[in-house]
N, C-alpha and C positions, 0 to 999 in steps of 0.2 A: 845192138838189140836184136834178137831172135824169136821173135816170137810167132811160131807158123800157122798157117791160116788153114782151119777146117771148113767143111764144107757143112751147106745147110743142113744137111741129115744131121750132124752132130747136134744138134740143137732141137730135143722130141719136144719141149716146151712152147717155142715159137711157135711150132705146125700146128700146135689147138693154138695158140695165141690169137695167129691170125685170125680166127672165127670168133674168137669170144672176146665179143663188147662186154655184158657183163652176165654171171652166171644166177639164174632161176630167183634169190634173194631181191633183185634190184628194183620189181613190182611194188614187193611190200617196204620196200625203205622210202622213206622220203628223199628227196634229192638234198644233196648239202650244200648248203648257201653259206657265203663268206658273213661269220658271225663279230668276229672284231677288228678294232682297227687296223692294226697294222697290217694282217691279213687284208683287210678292203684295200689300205693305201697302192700295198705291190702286186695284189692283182689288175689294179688300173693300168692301163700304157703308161709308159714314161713319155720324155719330155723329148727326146730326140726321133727325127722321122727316120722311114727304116728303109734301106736299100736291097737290094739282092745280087748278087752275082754265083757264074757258074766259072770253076777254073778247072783245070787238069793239071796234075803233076806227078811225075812217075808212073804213071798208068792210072791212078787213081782220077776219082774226078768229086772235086768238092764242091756243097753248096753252099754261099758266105751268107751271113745275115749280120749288117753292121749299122752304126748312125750315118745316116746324110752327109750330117757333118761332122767329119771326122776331125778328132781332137776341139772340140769347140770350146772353150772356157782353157784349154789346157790338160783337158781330162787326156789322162793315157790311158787307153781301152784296156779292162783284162779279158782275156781268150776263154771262151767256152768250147771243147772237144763236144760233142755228141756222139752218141752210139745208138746207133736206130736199131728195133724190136728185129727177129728174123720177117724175110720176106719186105722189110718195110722199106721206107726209104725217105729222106729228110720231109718230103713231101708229105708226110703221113703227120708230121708235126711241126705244122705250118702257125699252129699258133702258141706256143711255148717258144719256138725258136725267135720268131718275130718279136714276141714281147719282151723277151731279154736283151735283144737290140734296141728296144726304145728304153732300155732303161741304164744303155752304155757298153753292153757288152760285144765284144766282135765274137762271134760264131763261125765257129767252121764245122760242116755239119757234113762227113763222108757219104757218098753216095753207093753206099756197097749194103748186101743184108745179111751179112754174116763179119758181126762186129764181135763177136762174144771172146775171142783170143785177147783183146786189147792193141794190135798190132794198128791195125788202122786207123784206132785212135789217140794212137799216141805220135805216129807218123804224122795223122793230120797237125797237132798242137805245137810239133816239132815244123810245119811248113808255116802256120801262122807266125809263130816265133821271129823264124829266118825274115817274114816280111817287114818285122819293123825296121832290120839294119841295110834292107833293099832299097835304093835311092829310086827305084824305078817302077815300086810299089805304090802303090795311093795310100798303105797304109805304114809308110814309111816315118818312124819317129813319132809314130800315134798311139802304139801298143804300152800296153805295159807287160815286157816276159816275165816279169818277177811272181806275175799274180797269174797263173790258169788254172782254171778249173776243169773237171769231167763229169758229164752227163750222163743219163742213160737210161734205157726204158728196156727191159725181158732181157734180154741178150745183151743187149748194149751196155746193162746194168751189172751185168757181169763184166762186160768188154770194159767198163770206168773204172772196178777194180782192180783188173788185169793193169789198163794202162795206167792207173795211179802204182801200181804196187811197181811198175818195171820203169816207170819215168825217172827216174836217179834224182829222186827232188822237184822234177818239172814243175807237177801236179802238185797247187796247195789245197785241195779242197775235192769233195768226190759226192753227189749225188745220184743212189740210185734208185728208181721207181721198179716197182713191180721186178724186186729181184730174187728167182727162180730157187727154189728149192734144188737142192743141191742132188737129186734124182731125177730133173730131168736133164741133168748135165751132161753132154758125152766129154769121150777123151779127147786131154787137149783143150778143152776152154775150161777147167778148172780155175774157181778162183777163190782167193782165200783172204777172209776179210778179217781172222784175226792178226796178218801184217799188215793193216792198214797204218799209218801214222801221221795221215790229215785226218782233220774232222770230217768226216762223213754222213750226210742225211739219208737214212734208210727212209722212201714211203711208200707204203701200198694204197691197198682197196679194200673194202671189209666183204665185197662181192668174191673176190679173187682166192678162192676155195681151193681151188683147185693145182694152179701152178705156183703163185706166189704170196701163200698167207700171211693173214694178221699173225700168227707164230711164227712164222717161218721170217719173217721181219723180225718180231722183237726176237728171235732166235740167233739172228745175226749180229744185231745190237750189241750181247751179251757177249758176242764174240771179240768185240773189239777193244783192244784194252787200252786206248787214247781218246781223246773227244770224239763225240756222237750223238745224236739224235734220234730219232724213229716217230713215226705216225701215221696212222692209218687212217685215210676220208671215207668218213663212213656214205654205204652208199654207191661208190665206185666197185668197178671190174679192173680188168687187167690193161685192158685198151684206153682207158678213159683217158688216161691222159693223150690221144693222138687226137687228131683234126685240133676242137680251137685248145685242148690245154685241160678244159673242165675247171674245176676247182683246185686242182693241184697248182696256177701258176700262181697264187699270192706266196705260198711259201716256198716254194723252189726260187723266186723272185727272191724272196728277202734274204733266205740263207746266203746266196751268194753274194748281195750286197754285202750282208754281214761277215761273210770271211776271207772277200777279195779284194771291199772299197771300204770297209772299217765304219758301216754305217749306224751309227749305236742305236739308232729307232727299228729298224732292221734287228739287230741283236736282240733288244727285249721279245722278241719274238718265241725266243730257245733261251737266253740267260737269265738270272735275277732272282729275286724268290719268288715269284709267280708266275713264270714264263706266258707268255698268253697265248702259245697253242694249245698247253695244257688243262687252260678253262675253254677253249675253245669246244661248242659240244658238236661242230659237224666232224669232229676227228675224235680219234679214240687211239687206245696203246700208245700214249705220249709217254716219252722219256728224253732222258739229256744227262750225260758226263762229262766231266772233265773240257767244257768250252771254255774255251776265254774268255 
């Protein structure tokens, strides 16, 4: 796998990113509050306490966010890649990372801020991987590789396409937040979501005018011609998901229960005849195809 790493200039969107929590809009909207179930349910902690560790491998240095107790009931963890915003670093999403560990997932989350190639983050899902068949691991024989997923916020959200599209199968599932309009892309993080062929959740922010709009989402959507999703939290900017998560971790929470752990309360989320994000009213520009 070749995929070569540009540097932060590539990436004109990140450099306003970092500045904008949310744009001029965000006075006059109300904040959006977790309006249904199942959204309430997976915005809650899970059941498992959460650990952290810092590792290095090949030059790289990752941040893990995993359960205490690993393997507990039998569960075999599935791997969450991250790709963090330009300039940012796992640390900037301290609580989106954490709460998907209390709810069984092992994270590995690169310590680098120029994820937008996918290279780093498919390296990292590729070093998670190799730890299950490691006797010398803690996380040895507790993984599940069959199920990973990718993450991603501005850049990173590009970077989850990248590495879902060049993972040879790794990646079964790809969520991306606040993913950039395809002008402020430079050359070289190109990415291209209609080879997507995992389900993918597009969401933004209905504040997010500027780099990664409510159309520029359902734009993407439209692009994909396999399962998909999209949804915008009304209310939110570009950043909203960093520090605790905001409103975005019920359903980034559920999605991945629903396409990693087979959780069918989880699923009615995005399936069925009335999905309930799409009555959901602190989101807007709901849509869903072809899911399972």
């Amino acid at each position: 796998m070749s995929i070569s790493k540009r540097i932060v200039g590539s990436w004109r969107a990140a450099a306003l990113a970092a500045g904008i929590v949310a744009i001029g809009l965000t006075g006059a909207i109300r904040p959006a509050m977790a309006a249904s179930a199942i959204e309430t349910t997976y915005k809650t902690a899970g059941s498992f306490a959460v650990s952290t560790s810092i590792v290095t491998s090949g030059g790289a240095t990752y941040n893990l966010y995993y359960p205490t107790a690993l393997g507990s009931g039998g569960l075999r963890h599935p791997i969450i890649t991250w790709g963090n915003g330009t300039n940012a670093t796992p640390s900037n999403y301290y609580g989106l990372l954490n709460h998907l560990a209390s709810w069984g997932f092992v994270v590995i989350a690169v310590d680098d801020p120029t994820t937008g190639t996918g290279a780093e983050m498919l390296t990292a899902a590729q070093y998670m991987v190799a730890r299950d068949s490691d006797a010398s691991s803690i996380f040895y024989q507790k993984l599940n590789t069959a199920k990973v997923g990718a993450v991603g916020h501005s850049q990173g959200a590009g970077g989850t396409v990248n590495a879902t599209n060049h993972s040879s199968g790794l990646i079964k599932t790809a969520v991306t937040v606040a993913l950039p309009n395809s002008i402020w892309v430079g050359a070289g993080d190109e990415y291209y979501v209609d080879q997507l062929t995992v389900p993918v959740f597009f969401l933004g922010g209905s504040t997010d005018v500027i780099i990664a709009s409510p159309a520029t989402q359902t734009g993407y959507y439209g692009q994909v011609p396999g399962a998909a999703a999209v949804a915008v939290l009304k209310g939110a900017g570009h950043n909203t998901i960093q520090q605790t998560g905001g409103n975005f971790l019920g359903y980034i929470n559920a999605w991945l229960m629903y396409t990693l752990r087979g959780d069918t309360t989880a699923r009615g989320a995005f399936v069925g005849a009335t999905p309930e994000i799409n009555t959901n009213t602190s989101w807007s520009n709901q849509a869903e195809k072809n899911l399972p």
